[in-house]
Wavefront OBJ file of the C-alpha trace (Angstrom):
o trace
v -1.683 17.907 6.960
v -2.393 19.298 10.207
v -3.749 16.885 12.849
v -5.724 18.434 15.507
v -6.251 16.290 19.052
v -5.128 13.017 19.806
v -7.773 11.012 17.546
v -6.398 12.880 14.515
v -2.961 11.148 15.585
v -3.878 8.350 15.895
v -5.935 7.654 12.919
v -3.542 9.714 10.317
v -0.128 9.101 12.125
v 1.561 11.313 9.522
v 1.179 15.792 9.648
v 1.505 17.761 12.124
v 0.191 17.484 15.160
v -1.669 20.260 17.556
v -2.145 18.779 21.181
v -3.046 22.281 23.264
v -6.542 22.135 24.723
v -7.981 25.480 23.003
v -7.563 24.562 19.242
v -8.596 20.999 20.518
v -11.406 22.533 22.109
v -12.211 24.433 18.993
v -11.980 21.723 16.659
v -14.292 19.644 18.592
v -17.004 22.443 18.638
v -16.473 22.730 15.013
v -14.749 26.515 15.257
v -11.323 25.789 14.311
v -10.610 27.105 10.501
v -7.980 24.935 9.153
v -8.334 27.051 5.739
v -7.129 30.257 7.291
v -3.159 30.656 9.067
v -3.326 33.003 11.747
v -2.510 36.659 11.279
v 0.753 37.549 12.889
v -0.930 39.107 15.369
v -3.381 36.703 16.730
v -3.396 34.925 19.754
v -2.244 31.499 18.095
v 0.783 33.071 16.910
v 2.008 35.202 19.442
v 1.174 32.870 22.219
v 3.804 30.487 19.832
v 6.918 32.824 19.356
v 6.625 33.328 23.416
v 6.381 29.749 24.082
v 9.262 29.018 21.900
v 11.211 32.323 22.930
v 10.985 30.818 26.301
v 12.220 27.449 25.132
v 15.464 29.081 23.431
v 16.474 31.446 26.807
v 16.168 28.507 28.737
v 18.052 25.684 26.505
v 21.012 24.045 28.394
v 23.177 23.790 24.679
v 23.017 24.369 20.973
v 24.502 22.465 18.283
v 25.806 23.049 14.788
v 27.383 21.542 11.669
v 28.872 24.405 9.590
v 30.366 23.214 5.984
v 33.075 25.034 3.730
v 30.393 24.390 0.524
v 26.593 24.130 0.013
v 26.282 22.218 -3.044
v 23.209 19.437 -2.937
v 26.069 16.852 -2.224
v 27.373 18.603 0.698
v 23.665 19.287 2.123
v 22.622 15.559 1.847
v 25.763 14.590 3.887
v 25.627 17.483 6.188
v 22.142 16.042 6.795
v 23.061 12.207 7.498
v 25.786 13.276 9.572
v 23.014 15.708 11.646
v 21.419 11.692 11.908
v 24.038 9.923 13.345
v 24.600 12.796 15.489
v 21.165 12.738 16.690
v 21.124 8.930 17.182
v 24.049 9.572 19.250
v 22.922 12.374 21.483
v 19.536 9.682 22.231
v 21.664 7.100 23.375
v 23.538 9.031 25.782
v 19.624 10.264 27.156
v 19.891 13.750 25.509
v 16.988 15.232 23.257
v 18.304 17.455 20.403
v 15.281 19.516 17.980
v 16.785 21.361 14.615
v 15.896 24.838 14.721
v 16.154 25.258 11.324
v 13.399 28.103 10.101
v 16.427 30.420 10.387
v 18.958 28.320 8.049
v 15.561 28.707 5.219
v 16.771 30.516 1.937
v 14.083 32.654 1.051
v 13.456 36.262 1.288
v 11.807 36.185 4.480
v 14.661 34.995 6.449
v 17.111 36.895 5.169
v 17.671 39.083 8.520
v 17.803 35.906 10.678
v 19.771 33.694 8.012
v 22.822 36.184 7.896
v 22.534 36.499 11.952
v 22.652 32.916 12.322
v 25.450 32.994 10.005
v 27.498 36.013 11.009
v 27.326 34.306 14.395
v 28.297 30.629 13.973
v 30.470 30.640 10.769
v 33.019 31.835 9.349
v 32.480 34.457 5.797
v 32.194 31.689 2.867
v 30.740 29.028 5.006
v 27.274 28.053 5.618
v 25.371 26.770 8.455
v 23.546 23.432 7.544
v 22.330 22.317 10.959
v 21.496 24.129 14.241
v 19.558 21.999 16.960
v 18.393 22.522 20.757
v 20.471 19.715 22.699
v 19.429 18.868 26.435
v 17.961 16.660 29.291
v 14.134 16.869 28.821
v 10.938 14.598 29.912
v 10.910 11.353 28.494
v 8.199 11.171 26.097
v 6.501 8.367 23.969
v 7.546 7.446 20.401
v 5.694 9.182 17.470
v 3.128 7.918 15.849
v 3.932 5.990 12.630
v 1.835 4.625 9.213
v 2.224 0.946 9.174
v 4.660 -0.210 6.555
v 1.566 -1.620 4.971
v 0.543 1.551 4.140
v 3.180 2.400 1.416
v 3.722 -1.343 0.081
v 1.733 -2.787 -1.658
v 1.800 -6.447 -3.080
l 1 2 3 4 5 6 7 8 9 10 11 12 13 14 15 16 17 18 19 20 21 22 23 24 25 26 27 28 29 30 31 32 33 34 35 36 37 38 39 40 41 42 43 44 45 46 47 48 49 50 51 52 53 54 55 56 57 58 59 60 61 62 63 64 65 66 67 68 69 70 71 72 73 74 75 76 77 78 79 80 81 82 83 84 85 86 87 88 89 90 91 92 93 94 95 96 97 98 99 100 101 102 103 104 105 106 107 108 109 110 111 112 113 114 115 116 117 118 119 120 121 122 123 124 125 126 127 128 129 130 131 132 133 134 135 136 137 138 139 140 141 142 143 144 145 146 147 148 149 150 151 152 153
């Protein structure tokens, strides 16, 4: 579910969440279409790849697991791994986000799946996890659903 301004957060605390002022803006006038994804060439999604374009040129460090196999055992401990890793990065102050659209299997990756691949692995092996690591702004926990929410007596 997509959660648009902060009252969406708070109330839901699950989705995603879309903070900028114009779709905020937008959604409070009662002209933002959640039915419709932007075209690749709108505004929304332009003004997105640039942002995160940005983000990538100016990243301090990358990280990456790379695995010999990528059977479903190897992937679930490829991921917990990627946890402890990230728990570890926290308590030494850094941030680390997965950039992981480009490690999807499906046709529409294929061109940045073998790049990814052809640049941090060796032929045979597969890249489970690539993340941004650096020093950013310190930022407020996410929202989370109250255990109550998913137990129930």
């Amino acid at each position: 579910m997509l959660r648009v301004g902060a009252a969406e957060v708070a109330q839901h605390r699950d989705g995603l969440t879309l903070l900028a002022p114009i779709p905020v803006a937008l959604a409070r006038l009662g002209l933002f279409d959640r039915s419709k994804v932007p075209a690749p060439e709108d505004y929304a999604t332009t003004s997105q790849v640039a942002d995160f374009d940005t983000k990538l040129a100016t990243t301090p460090g990358f990280f990456w697991m790379v695995t010999d196999t990528n059977d479903r055992v190897t992937q679930v401990n490829a991921g917990r791994a990627y946890v402890r890793m990230q728990l570890a990065a926290t308590a030494q102050g850094l941030g680390m986000q997965p950039l992981q659209q480009a490690l999807q299997e499906y046709v529409e990756q294929k061109g940045p799946y073998t790049g990814i691949h052809q640049q941090l692995a060796a032929p045979g092996q597969t890249v489970q996890m690539w993340a941004r690591v650096g020093y950013g702004p310190e930022v407020e926990p996410a929202p989370r659903r109250r255990l109550e929410d998913f137990v129930r007596a």
